[in-house]
Steps between C-alpha positions, in 0.01 A plus 500: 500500500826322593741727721833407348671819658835381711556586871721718604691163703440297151723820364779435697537151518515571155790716503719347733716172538740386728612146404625375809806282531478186350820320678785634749817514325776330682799696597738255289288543218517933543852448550566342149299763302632793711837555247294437155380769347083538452541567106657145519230298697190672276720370186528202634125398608414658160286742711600785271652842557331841627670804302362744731697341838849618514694507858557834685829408592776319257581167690203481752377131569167380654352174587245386726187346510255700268145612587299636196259806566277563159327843578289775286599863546456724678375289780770325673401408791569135446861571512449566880339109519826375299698665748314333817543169319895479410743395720846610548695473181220472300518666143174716394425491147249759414289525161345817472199561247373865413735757465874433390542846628389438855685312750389254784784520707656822682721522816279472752356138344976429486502643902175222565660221320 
């Protein structure tokens, strides 16, 4: 009979993504985003618009180089990896499959960062 049962590695290669950084960002290039506002950019690379994502803080800007972490709850150990891998100024973009209700960031993951 053919074992077709997945490994507890396969599992969580399975779960977890980091898509590391593609190209470095020049500072000119952050500079010229840094005053346009993110709602802008998405409409204009037709890249479409998240409901959900509203800012904490009315006026708050952020640009940087983005890594991508793709990770299924509620193991998020990955994040830790992402965290290793980004450099100073770096902007973490985290998608987080599970549990709406369950985050994947706290205080003490803000205090490593």
């Amino acid at each position: 009979m053919l074992d077709l049962s997945v490994t507890e590695a396969q599992k969580m290669s399975m779960n977890k993504q980091i898509a590391h950084r593609q190209q470095q960002l020049s500072d000119a290039v952050i500079e010229q985003y840094r005053d346009i506002a993110a709602s802008t950019i998405g409409h204009l690379t037709d890249a479409g618009y998240l409901r959900g994502i509203r800012p904490l803080f009315e006026g708050a800007r952020l640009v940087g180089n983005v890594v991508t972490v793709k990770l299924q709850l509620p193991d998020g150990s990955i994040l830790r990896d992402a965290l290793l891998n980004s450099l100073p100024g770096d902007v973490l973009v985290i998608e987080c499959v599970g549990d709406e209700h369950c985050a994947c960031w706290g205080e003490l993951r803000t205090l490593a960062a």
